[in-house]
N, C-alpha and C positions, 0 to 999 in steps of 0.2 A: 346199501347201494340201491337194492330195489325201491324202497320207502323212497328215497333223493330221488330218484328217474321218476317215479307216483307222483309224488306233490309238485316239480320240478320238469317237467316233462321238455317241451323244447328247450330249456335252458341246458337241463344233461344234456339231452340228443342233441344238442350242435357242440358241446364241448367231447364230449365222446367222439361226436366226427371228425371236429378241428384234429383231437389228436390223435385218430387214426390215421387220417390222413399225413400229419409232419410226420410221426414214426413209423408207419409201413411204407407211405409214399416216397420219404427221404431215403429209406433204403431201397426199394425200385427206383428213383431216379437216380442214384450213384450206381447201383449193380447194372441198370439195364438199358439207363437214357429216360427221354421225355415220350418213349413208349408204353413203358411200365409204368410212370407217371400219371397218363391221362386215366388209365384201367383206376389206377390209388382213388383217382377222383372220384370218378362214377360210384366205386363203391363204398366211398366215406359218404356222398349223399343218400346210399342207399340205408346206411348206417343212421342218417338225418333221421327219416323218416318209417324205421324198422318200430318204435315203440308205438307210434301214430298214426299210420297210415301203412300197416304193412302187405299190400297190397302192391302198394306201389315200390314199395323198398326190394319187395319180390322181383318187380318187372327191371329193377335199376340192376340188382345183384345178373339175373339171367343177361343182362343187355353187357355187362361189362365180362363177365366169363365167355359169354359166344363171343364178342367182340376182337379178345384176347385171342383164342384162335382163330377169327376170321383172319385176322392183320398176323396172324404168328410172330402173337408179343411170346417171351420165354413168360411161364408166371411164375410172380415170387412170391416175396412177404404182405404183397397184398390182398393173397387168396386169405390170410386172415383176418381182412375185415368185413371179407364175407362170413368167417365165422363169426365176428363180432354183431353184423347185423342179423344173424340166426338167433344166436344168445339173445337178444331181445326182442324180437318176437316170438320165441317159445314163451318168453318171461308173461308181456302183454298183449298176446293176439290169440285170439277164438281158437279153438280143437281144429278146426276144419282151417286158419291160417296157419298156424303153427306147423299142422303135420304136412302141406304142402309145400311151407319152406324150408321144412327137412328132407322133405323128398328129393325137390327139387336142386337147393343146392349140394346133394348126395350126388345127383344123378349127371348137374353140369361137372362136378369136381370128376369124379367118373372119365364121362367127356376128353374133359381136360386129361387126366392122366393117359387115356389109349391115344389122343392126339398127339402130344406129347414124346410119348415111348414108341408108340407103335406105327402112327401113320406121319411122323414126321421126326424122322432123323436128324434133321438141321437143328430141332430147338435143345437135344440132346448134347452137343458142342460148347451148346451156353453155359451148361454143367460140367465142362472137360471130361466127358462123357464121348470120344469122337468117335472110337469104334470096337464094336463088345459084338459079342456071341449074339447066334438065336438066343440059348439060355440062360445067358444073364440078360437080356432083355424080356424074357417071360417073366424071371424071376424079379427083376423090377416095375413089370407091370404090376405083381403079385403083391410086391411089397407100397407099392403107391396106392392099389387100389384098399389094401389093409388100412395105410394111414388114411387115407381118404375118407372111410367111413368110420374110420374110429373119433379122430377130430372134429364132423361133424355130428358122430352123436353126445362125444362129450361135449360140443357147444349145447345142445339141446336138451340133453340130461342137465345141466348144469345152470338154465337159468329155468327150468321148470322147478328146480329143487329149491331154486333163491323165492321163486315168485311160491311157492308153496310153503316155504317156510315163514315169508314176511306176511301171505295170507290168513294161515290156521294157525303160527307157530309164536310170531309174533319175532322183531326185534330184542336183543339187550335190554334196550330202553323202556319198553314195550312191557316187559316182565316185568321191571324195577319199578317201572307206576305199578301195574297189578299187585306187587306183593307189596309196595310201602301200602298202599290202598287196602289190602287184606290186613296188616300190622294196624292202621291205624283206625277198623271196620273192631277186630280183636279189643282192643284199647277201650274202647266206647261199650263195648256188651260186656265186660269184664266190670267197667266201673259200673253199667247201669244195674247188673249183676247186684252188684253191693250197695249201692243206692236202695233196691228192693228189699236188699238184707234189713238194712235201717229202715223203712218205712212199715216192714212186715212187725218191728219191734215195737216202731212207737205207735202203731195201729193198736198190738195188743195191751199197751199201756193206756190209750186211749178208751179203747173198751173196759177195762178195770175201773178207771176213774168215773167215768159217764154210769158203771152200775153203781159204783158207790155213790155217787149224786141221785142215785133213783132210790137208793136203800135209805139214804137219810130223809131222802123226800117223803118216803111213807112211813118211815118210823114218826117223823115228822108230823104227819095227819094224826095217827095215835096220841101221840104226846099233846097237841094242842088241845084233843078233845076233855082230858081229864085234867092239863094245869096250862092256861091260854097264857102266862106270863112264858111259858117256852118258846113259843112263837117267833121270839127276836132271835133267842140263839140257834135254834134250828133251821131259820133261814139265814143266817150268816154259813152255819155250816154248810147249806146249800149251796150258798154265793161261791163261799170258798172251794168249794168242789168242782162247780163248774167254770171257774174262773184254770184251775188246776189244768181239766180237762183241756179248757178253748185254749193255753199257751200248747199242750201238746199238740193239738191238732196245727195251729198255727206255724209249729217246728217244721209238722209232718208236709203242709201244703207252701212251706216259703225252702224246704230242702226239692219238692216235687217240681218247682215252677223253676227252678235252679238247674235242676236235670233240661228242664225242657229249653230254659235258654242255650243249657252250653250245647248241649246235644241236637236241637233239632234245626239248627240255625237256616237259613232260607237257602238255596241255591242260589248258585251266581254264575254266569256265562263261563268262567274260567272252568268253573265243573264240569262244564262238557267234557275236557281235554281227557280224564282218568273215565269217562262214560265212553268214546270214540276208542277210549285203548279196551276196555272191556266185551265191545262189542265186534274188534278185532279178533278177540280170542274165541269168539262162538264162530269167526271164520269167514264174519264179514269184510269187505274191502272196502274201510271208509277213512275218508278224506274232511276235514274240518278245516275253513278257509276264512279268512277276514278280508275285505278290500276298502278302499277307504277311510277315512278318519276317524275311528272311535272316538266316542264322548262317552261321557258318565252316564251312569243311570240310576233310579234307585231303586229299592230293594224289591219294591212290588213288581217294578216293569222287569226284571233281571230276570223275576220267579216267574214271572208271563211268558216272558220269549224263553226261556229253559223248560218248563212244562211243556209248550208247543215242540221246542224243537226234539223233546223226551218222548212226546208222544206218538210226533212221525217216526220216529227211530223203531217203536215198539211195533207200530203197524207193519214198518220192514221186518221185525226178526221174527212176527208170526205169520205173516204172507210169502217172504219170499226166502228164497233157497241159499243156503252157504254159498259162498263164494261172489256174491251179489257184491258187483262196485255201487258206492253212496256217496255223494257227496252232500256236504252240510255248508252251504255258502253264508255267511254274513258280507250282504252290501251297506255298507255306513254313507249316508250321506248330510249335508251340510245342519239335515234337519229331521230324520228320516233313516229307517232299517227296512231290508226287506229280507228277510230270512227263506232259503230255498235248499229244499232238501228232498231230492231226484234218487232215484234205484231205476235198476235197469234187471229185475226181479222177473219179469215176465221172458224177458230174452235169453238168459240165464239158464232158466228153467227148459226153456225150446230148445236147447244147444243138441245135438247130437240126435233130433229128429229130422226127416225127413221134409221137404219143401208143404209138399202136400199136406202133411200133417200139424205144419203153421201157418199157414196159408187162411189168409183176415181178409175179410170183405170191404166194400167201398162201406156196408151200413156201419161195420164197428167204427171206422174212422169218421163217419156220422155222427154216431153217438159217443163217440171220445169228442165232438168237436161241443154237442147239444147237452149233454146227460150233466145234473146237480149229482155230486156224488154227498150222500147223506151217511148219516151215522154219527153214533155218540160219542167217538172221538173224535170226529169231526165238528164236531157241533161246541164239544170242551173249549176244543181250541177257538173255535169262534169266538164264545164268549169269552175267552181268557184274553185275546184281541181285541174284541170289543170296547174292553176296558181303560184301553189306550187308542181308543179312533182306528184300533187296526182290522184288517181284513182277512181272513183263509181261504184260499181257495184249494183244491183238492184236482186232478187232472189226472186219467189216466192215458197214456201215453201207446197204441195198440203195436204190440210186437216189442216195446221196450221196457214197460215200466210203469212207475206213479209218483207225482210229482208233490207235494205239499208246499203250497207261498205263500209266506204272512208278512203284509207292508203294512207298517206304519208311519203316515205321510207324518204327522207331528210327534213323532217319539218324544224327540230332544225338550219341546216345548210341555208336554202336559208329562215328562216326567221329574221334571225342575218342582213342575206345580205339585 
Protein backbone atom coordinates (compact mmCIF):
# COMPACT_ATOMS: atom_id res chain seq x y z
CA UNK A 1 0.00 0.00 0.00
CA UNK A 2 2.68 2.37 0.88
CA UNK A 3 4.84 1.56 -2.34
CA UNK A 4 1.06 2.28 -4.46
CA UNK A 5 0.53 5.83 -2.31
CA UNK A 6 4.93 6.48 -3.36
CA UNK A 7 4.73 5.98 -7.02
CA UNK A 8 0.95 6.83 -7.26
CA UNK A 9 0.53 9.60 -5.07
CA UNK A 10 -2.57 11.89 -6.07
CA UNK A 11 -4.02 9.21 -7.87
CA UNK A 12 -4.37 7.04 -4.07
CA UNK A 13 -4.96 10.16 -2.18
CA UNK A 14 -8.22 11.21 -4.03
CA UNK A 15 -9.30 7.38 -4.19
CA UNK A 16 -8.56 7.03 -0.53
CA UNK A 17 -10.75 10.29 0.00
CA UNK A 18 -13.50 9.39 -2.56
CA UNK A 19 -13.84 6.53 -0.24
CA UNK A 20 -13.62 7.85 2.80
CA UNK A 21 -15.81 10.15 2.22
CA UNK A 22 -19.03 7.46 0.53
CA UNK A 23 -18.20 5.17 3.69
CA UNK A 24 -17.75 7.39 6.65
CA UNK A 25 -19.77 10.17 5.19
CA UNK A 26 -22.78 7.86 4.03
CA UNK A 27 -22.91 6.86 7.64
CA UNK A 28 -23.01 10.45 9.07
CA UNK A 29 -25.48 11.40 6.61
CA UNK A 30 -28.06 8.50 7.57
CA UNK A 31 -27.13 8.65 11.54
CA UNK A 32 -26.91 12.45 11.70
CA UNK A 33 -28.33 14.50 8.56
CA UNK A 34 -26.31 16.79 6.07
CA UNK A 35 -24.75 18.03 9.40
CA UNK A 36 -22.48 15.32 9.84
CA UNK A 37 -22.10 15.21 6.25
CA UNK A 38 -20.55 18.57 5.45
CA UNK A 39 -17.65 17.60 8.66
CA UNK A 40 -17.25 13.89 6.17
CA UNK A 41 -16.29 16.43 3.55
CA UNK A 42 -13.74 18.66 4.98
CA UNK A 43 -12.12 15.82 6.21
CA UNK A 44 -11.93 13.41 3.29
CA UNK A 45 -10.12 16.61 1.57
CA UNK A 46 -8.02 16.80 4.39
CA UNK A 47 -7.32 12.97 3.79
CA UNK A 48 -6.63 14.71 -0.21
CA UNK A 49 -3.90 16.29 0.78
CA UNK A 50 -2.47 14.40 4.15
CA UNK A 51 0.54 12.38 1.80
CA UNK A 52 1.41 15.83 0.04
CA UNK A 53 0.91 18.65 1.56
CA UNK A 54 0.40 17.86 5.13
CA UNK A 55 0.41 21.06 6.48
CA UNK A 56 -2.48 21.83 4.98
CA UNK A 57 -4.43 18.39 5.69
CA UNK A 58 -3.53 19.58 9.34
CA UNK A 59 -5.32 23.01 9.09
CA UNK A 60 -8.52 21.05 7.21
CA UNK A 61 -8.51 18.07 9.88
CA UNK A 62 -8.43 21.04 13.03
CA UNK A 63 -10.94 23.26 10.76
CA UNK A 64 -13.59 20.28 10.64
CA UNK A 65 -13.18 19.06 14.53
CA UNK A 66 -13.49 22.66 16.03
CA UNK A 67 -16.13 23.18 13.48
CA UNK A 68 -18.04 20.19 14.74
CA UNK A 69 -18.30 21.52 18.08
CA UNK A 70 -18.64 25.01 17.06
CA UNK A 71 -22.22 24.04 15.27
CA UNK A 72 -22.80 21.03 18.03
CA UNK A 73 -22.65 18.39 15.15
CA UNK A 74 -22.92 14.85 17.39
CA UNK A 75 -19.43 13.32 15.86
CA UNK A 76 -19.44 9.99 14.34
CA UNK A 77 -17.78 7.77 11.96
CA UNK A 78 -16.10 10.50 10.38
CA UNK A 79 -13.81 11.15 13.42
CA UNK A 80 -12.13 8.20 11.44
CA UNK A 81 -11.12 9.92 8.57
CA UNK A 82 -9.18 11.96 10.55
CA UNK A 83 -7.45 8.98 11.68
CA UNK A 84 -7.06 8.04 8.10
CA UNK A 85 -5.48 11.30 7.34
CA UNK A 86 -3.01 10.91 10.59
CA UNK A 87 -1.96 7.31 9.09
CA UNK A 88 -0.67 9.14 6.32
CA UNK A 89 1.18 11.65 7.24
CA UNK A 90 2.95 9.69 9.94
CA UNK A 91 3.56 7.45 6.71
CA UNK A 92 5.01 10.56 4.42
CA UNK A 93 5.58 13.80 6.41
CA UNK A 94 8.81 15.11 8.30
CA UNK A 95 9.52 14.28 12.29
CA UNK A 96 8.46 17.58 13.01
CA UNK A 97 4.95 17.13 10.65
CA UNK A 98 4.16 13.89 11.63
CA UNK A 99 4.46 14.48 15.64
CA UNK A 100 2.38 17.67 15.22
CA UNK A 101 -0.41 15.76 13.60
CA UNK A 102 -0.41 13.42 16.46
CA UNK A 103 -0.44 15.86 18.87
CA UNK A 104 -2.84 17.80 17.47
CA UNK A 105 -5.37 15.48 16.38
CA UNK A 106 -4.83 13.82 20.02
CA UNK A 107 -5.49 16.93 21.51
CA UNK A 108 -8.80 18.06 19.25
CA UNK A 109 -10.31 14.32 19.75
CA UNK A 110 -9.76 15.32 23.49
CA UNK A 111 -11.67 18.42 22.91
CA UNK A 112 -14.16 16.67 21.38
CA UNK A 113 -14.80 14.07 23.87
CA UNK A 114 -14.98 16.71 27.27
CA UNK A 115 -17.36 18.68 24.79
CA UNK A 116 -19.23 16.02 24.13
CA UNK A 117 -19.52 14.42 27.84
CA UNK A 118 -18.92 17.16 29.76
CA UNK A 119 -19.80 20.66 28.63
CA UNK A 120 -22.67 19.61 26.45
CA UNK A 121 -25.38 17.40 27.59
CA UNK A 122 -27.63 17.76 24.55
CA UNK A 123 -25.10 15.93 22.16
CA UNK A 124 -25.19 12.87 24.76
CA UNK A 125 -29.25 12.17 23.71
CA UNK A 126 -27.84 11.63 20.24
CA UNK A 127 -26.38 8.35 21.74
CA UNK A 128 -29.60 7.52 23.93
CA UNK A 129 -27.57 8.53 26.43
CA UNK A 130 -30.47 11.26 28.00
CA UNK A 131 -29.77 11.04 31.55
CA UNK A 132 -26.80 9.24 33.73
CA UNK A 133 -24.94 10.01 36.97
CA UNK A 134 -22.09 12.43 37.85
CA UNK A 135 -20.25 8.93 37.64
CA UNK A 136 -21.06 7.32 34.89
CA UNK A 137 -20.32 10.50 33.22
CA UNK A 138 -16.56 10.67 34.69
CA UNK A 139 -16.42 7.20 33.91
CA UNK A 140 -17.19 7.98 30.20
CA UNK A 141 -15.11 10.70 29.87
CA UNK A 142 -12.55 8.17 31.19
CA UNK A 143 -13.24 5.66 28.88
CA UNK A 144 -13.57 8.18 25.69
CA UNK A 145 -10.62 9.79 26.58
CA UNK A 146 -8.79 6.14 26.67
CA UNK A 147 -10.17 5.28 23.13
CA UNK A 148 -9.25 8.61 22.05
CA UNK A 149 -5.70 8.31 22.39
CA UNK A 150 -5.24 4.82 21.94
CA UNK A 151 -6.93 5.05 18.05
CA UNK A 152 -4.84 7.83 17.47
CA UNK A 153 -1.62 6.39 18.42
CA UNK A 154 -2.57 3.27 16.71
CA UNK A 155 -3.13 5.34 13.52
CA UNK A 156 0.35 6.59 14.01
CA UNK A 157 2.15 3.73 15.12
CA UNK A 158 0.76 2.01 12.22
CA UNK A 159 1.66 3.88 9.21
CA UNK A 160 5.20 4.64 10.70
CA UNK A 161 5.59 0.80 10.82
CA UNK A 162 4.26 0.42 6.93
CA UNK A 163 6.51 3.46 5.85
CA UNK A 164 9.45 1.88 7.68
CA UNK A 165 9.09 -1.32 6.68
CA UNK A 166 8.44 -0.43 2.79
CA UNK A 167 11.74 1.90 3.41
CA UNK A 168 14.48 -0.49 5.13
CA UNK A 169 12.48 -3.60 4.93
CA UNK A 170 11.31 -3.79 1.62
CA UNK A 171 8.08 -5.30 -0.02
CA UNK A 172 7.15 -9.20 -0.93
CA UNK A 173 8.06 -8.35 -4.14
CA UNK A 174 10.83 -6.35 -3.19
CA UNK A 175 12.60 -9.49 -1.59
CA UNK A 176 11.58 -11.88 -4.48
CA UNK A 177 13.86 -9.62 -7.01
CA UNK A 178 16.69 -9.54 -4.32
CA UNK A 179 16.78 -13.28 -3.72
CA UNK A 180 15.98 -14.48 -7.64
CA UNK A 181 18.91 -11.77 -8.21
CA UNK A 182 21.16 -13.48 -5.31
CA UNK A 183 19.99 -17.21 -6.89
CA UNK A 184 20.93 -16.13 -10.27
CA UNK A 185 24.44 -13.83 -8.95
CA UNK A 186 24.97 -17.82 -7.04
CA UNK A 187 24.45 -19.58 -10.62
CA UNK A 188 27.08 -17.48 -12.49
CA UNK A 189 30.15 -17.81 -9.73
CA UNK A 190 29.45 -21.43 -9.30
CA UNK A 191 29.66 -22.07 -13.21
CA UNK A 192 32.60 -19.43 -13.56
CA UNK A 193 33.94 -21.40 -10.57
CA UNK A 194 34.23 -24.40 -12.88
CA UNK A 195 35.05 -22.67 -15.99
CA UNK A 196 38.53 -21.85 -13.88
CA UNK A 197 38.45 -25.57 -12.77
CA UNK A 198 38.83 -26.34 -16.78
CA UNK A 199 41.24 -23.59 -17.70
CA UNK A 200 43.52 -24.20 -14.50
CA UNK A 201 43.70 -28.01 -16.33
CA UNK A 202 44.18 -27.06 -19.78
CA UNK A 203 46.68 -24.29 -18.75
CA UNK A 204 48.83 -27.07 -17.19
CA UNK A 205 48.55 -29.20 -20.16
CA UNK A 206 49.54 -26.33 -22.10
CA UNK A 207 52.73 -25.90 -20.06
CA UNK A 208 53.66 -29.77 -20.54
CA UNK A 209 53.41 -29.54 -24.33
CA UNK A 210 55.15 -25.94 -24.83
CA UNK A 211 58.19 -27.77 -22.55
CA UNK A 212 58.29 -30.63 -24.63
CA UNK A 213 58.39 -28.35 -27.80
CA UNK A 214 61.56 -26.67 -26.08
CA UNK A 215 63.05 -30.19 -25.11
CA UNK A 216 62.95 -31.38 -28.80
CA UNK A 217 63.95 -28.01 -29.90
CA UNK A 218 67.35 -28.39 -28.24
CA UNK A 219 67.81 -31.94 -28.46
CA UNK A 220 67.25 -30.88 -31.92
CA UNK A 221 70.47 -28.41 -32.03
CA UNK A 222 72.56 -31.55 -30.71
CA UNK A 223 71.23 -33.93 -33.28
CA UNK A 224 71.83 -31.52 -36.22
CA UNK A 225 75.22 -30.84 -35.27
CA UNK A 226 76.59 -34.48 -35.44
CA UNK A 227 73.99 -36.02 -38.38
CA UNK A 228 72.33 -32.63 -40.48
CA UNK A 229 69.93 -35.31 -42.32
CA UNK A 230 67.95 -35.13 -38.72
CA UNK A 231 67.08 -31.70 -39.34
CA UNK A 232 63.77 -32.71 -41.33
CA UNK A 233 62.48 -34.99 -38.58
CA UNK A 234 63.28 -32.91 -35.75
CA UNK A 235 61.50 -30.19 -36.94
CA UNK A 236 58.51 -31.82 -37.92
CA UNK A 237 58.64 -33.03 -34.39
CA UNK A 238 58.74 -29.63 -33.54
CA UNK A 239 55.97 -28.64 -35.79
CA UNK A 240 54.01 -31.27 -34.29
CA UNK A 241 54.46 -30.25 -30.85
CA UNK A 242 53.57 -26.83 -31.18
CA UNK A 243 50.88 -27.34 -33.39
CA UNK A 244 49.58 -29.86 -30.13
CA UNK A 245 50.35 -26.98 -27.89
CA UNK A 246 48.46 -23.84 -30.20
CA UNK A 247 44.99 -26.28 -30.47
CA UNK A 248 45.33 -26.42 -26.50
CA UNK A 249 45.75 -23.00 -26.09
CA UNK A 250 43.08 -22.33 -28.68
CA UNK A 251 40.32 -24.64 -26.45
CA UNK A 252 41.69 -22.59 -23.47
CA UNK A 253 41.07 -18.87 -25.15
CA UNK A 254 37.58 -19.84 -27.30
CA UNK A 255 36.05 -21.79 -23.82
CA UNK A 256 37.46 -18.05 -21.90
CA UNK A 257 35.88 -15.70 -24.61
CA UNK A 258 32.64 -18.03 -24.16
CA UNK A 259 32.64 -17.23 -20.38
CA UNK A 260 32.91 -13.57 -21.17
CA UNK A 261 30.01 -13.57 -23.63
CA UNK A 262 27.47 -15.42 -21.59
CA UNK A 263 28.53 -13.83 -18.48
CA UNK A 264 29.50 -10.30 -18.92
CA UNK A 265 26.87 -9.29 -21.27
CA UNK A 266 26.27 -5.24 -21.35
CA UNK A 267 23.52 -3.66 -19.12
CA UNK A 268 20.41 -2.55 -20.33
CA UNK A 269 17.86 0.02 -18.87
CA UNK A 270 15.54 -2.87 -17.75
CA UNK A 271 18.55 -3.57 -15.23
CA UNK A 272 18.06 -0.72 -13.27
CA UNK A 273 14.55 -2.24 -11.88
CA UNK A 274 16.75 -5.30 -9.62
CA UNK A 275 19.53 -2.11 -9.05
CA UNK A 276 16.46 0.59 -7.44
CA UNK A 277 15.24 -2.79 -5.46
CA UNK A 278 18.91 -3.29 -4.07
CA UNK A 279 19.36 0.11 -3.15
CA UNK A 280 15.98 0.09 -1.41
CA UNK A 281 17.44 -2.48 0.98
CA UNK A 282 20.48 -0.28 2.16
CA UNK A 283 17.26 2.01 3.11
CA UNK A 284 17.14 4.13 0.42
CA UNK A 285 13.65 5.68 -0.85
CA UNK A 286 13.81 5.33 -4.44
CA UNK A 287 11.50 5.78 -7.16
CA UNK A 288 12.26 4.75 -11.06
CA UNK A 289 9.87 6.53 -13.54
CA UNK A 290 9.46 6.45 -17.38
CA UNK A 291 7.33 9.26 -19.22
CA UNK A 292 6.73 9.28 -22.75
CA UNK A 293 7.43 7.10 -25.68
CA UNK A 294 10.20 4.69 -25.54
CA UNK A 295 12.09 3.77 -28.58
CA UNK A 296 14.83 1.41 -28.95
CA UNK A 297 18.17 1.77 -28.51
CA UNK A 298 21.40 0.08 -28.85
CA UNK A 299 23.59 -1.68 -26.78
CA UNK A 300 26.27 0.96 -26.51
CA UNK A 301 23.71 3.93 -25.77
CA UNK A 302 21.74 1.50 -23.11
CA UNK A 303 25.42 0.93 -21.33
CA UNK A 304 25.87 5.03 -21.51
CA UNK A 305 22.66 6.08 -20.07
CA UNK A 306 22.81 2.85 -17.33
CA UNK A 307 26.46 3.75 -16.25
CA UNK A 308 25.44 7.47 -15.88
CA UNK A 309 22.39 6.67 -14.27
CA UNK A 310 24.74 3.78 -11.85
CA UNK A 311 26.89 6.33 -11.25
CA UNK A 312 24.63 9.12 -9.81
CA UNK A 313 23.04 6.35 -7.79
CA UNK A 314 26.64 5.57 -6.22
CA UNK A 315 27.28 9.39 -5.47
CA UNK A 316 23.82 9.20 -3.35
CA UNK A 317 24.69 6.06 -1.24
CA UNK A 318 28.14 7.50 -0.34
CA UNK A 319 27.03 11.12 0.37
CA UNK A 320 23.86 10.94 1.73
CA UNK A 321 22.08 9.36 4.60
CA UNK A 322 19.50 6.31 4.82
CA UNK A 323 16.19 7.11 4.35
CA UNK A 324 17.07 9.77 1.54
CA UNK A 325 13.84 9.96 -1.07
CA UNK A 326 15.41 9.62 -5.03
CA UNK A 327 13.96 9.74 -7.67
CA UNK A 328 15.27 8.33 -11.20
CA UNK A 329 13.05 10.02 -14.09
CA UNK A 330 13.37 8.83 -17.82
CA UNK A 331 11.81 11.68 -20.03
CA UNK A 332 11.45 10.06 -23.71
CA UNK A 333 10.76 12.33 -26.31
CA UNK A 334 9.89 12.05 -30.05
CA UNK A 335 13.69 12.17 -30.64
CA UNK A 336 15.52 12.75 -27.44
CA UNK A 337 16.14 11.30 -23.27
CA UNK A 338 16.68 13.44 -20.61
CA UNK A 339 17.62 11.36 -17.56
CA UNK A 340 17.22 13.19 -13.94
CA UNK A 341 18.14 11.79 -10.91
CA UNK A 342 17.34 14.31 -7.73
CA UNK A 343 18.00 13.24 -3.50
CA UNK A 344 16.96 15.36 -1.18
CA UNK A 345 20.18 13.97 0.98
CA UNK A 346 21.16 17.22 2.51
CA UNK A 347 17.58 17.75 4.06
CA UNK A 348 17.46 14.57 5.28
CA UNK A 349 20.49 14.74 7.12
CA UNK A 350 19.28 18.49 8.72
CA UNK A 351 15.99 16.73 9.94
CA UNK A 352 15.84 17.07 13.76
CA UNK A 353 18.27 20.16 14.05
CA UNK A 354 17.61 23.17 15.07
CA UNK A 355 16.61 26.46 12.66
CA UNK A 356 19.74 28.11 13.48
CA UNK A 357 21.89 25.19 12.96
CA UNK A 358 20.51 24.97 8.96
CA UNK A 359 20.14 28.20 8.43
CA UNK A 360 22.12 28.94 4.55
CA UNK A 361 23.03 32.13 3.35
CA UNK A 362 22.05 34.32 0.17
CA UNK A 363 26.13 33.39 -0.87
CA UNK A 364 25.33 29.31 -0.83
CA UNK A 365 22.37 30.02 -2.96
CA UNK A 366 24.88 32.07 -5.18
CA UNK A 367 26.96 29.52 -5.68
CA UNK A 368 24.40 26.76 -5.97
CA UNK A 369 23.22 29.20 -8.88
CA UNK A 370 27.27 30.04 -10.30
CA UNK A 371 29.52 26.96 -8.93
CA UNK A 372 30.85 23.92 -12.17
CA UNK A 373 30.60 21.09 -9.78
CA UNK A 374 33.88 18.96 -10.98
CA UNK A 375 35.01 15.61 -10.27
CA UNK A 376 35.78 12.24 -11.86
CA UNK A 377 32.53 10.89 -11.74
CA UNK A 378 31.31 13.58 -13.05
CA UNK A 379 33.40 14.08 -15.55
CA UNK A 380 32.92 9.75 -16.51
CA UNK A 381 29.66 10.66 -17.08
CA UNK A 382 30.23 13.49 -19.29
CA UNK A 383 32.13 11.62 -21.52
CA UNK A 384 30.01 8.75 -21.51
CA UNK A 385 27.42 11.52 -22.87
CA UNK A 386 29.52 12.96 -24.90
CA UNK A 387 29.38 9.90 -26.91
CA UNK A 388 25.97 10.36 -27.99
CA UNK A 389 25.85 14.45 -28.39
CA UNK A 390 24.58 14.20 -24.78
CA UNK A 391 25.29 16.67 -21.76
CA UNK A 392 25.62 16.21 -17.68
CA UNK A 393 25.04 18.66 -15.60
CA UNK A 394 25.60 18.32 -11.89
CA UNK A 395 23.43 20.99 -9.42
CA UNK A 396 23.51 21.21 -5.93
CA UNK A 397 20.32 22.23 -4.53
CA UNK A 398 21.04 24.36 -0.76
CA UNK A 399 18.97 22.85 2.10
CA UNK A 400 17.75 19.93 -0.37
CA UNK A 401 19.97 17.89 -2.09
CA UNK A 402 21.81 17.17 -5.59
CA UNK A 403 20.52 16.89 -8.75
CA UNK A 404 22.48 14.88 -11.78
CA UNK A 405 20.66 15.73 -15.73
CA UNK A 406 21.77 14.06 -18.83
CA UNK A 407 19.95 15.25 -22.14
CA UNK A 408 20.40 13.84 -25.21
CA UNK A 409 18.81 16.18 -27.83
CA UNK A 410 19.44 13.19 -30.80
CA UNK A 411 19.50 9.93 -28.82
CA UNK A 412 17.04 8.22 -31.33
CA UNK A 413 18.94 9.45 -34.32
CA UNK A 414 22.76 8.73 -33.72
CA UNK A 415 21.69 5.45 -31.93
CA UNK A 416 20.06 3.83 -35.08
CA UNK A 417 23.46 5.05 -36.52
Amino acid sequence: MISWIQTQKWQASTLISVFSLLFFGGIDLFLFGLQGAWISAILAVAVLFAATIPWLSLALVSAGLIAGMAFEIAPGPSAFIALVALFLASAFASRVQRNTAFITSALLGLATAVYVVVLSGDLLGKYGLFSISETARNWLMFAAAVLVVSLNTLAWLLGRLLATRSRHVGTSFDRAVAERTQAKLALEVAEQNERFEIARDISELVIQRVSATISIAEGGLYAVQSEPAAATRVLQQTTDSARSAHSELRRLFDMLNKLKQVSAAPPKLDDLEPLIVAYRELGFNINLRHEGPRFELSEGAELAIYRIAFDALENVRKHAPAATDVTVDFSWTGAGLQLLVKDNGTEVANRGLSIAEIAYSAEEDRKALTETIRGAGITAMSERAALYQGSVEATRVPGVGFTVSAIFPRLKELSVE
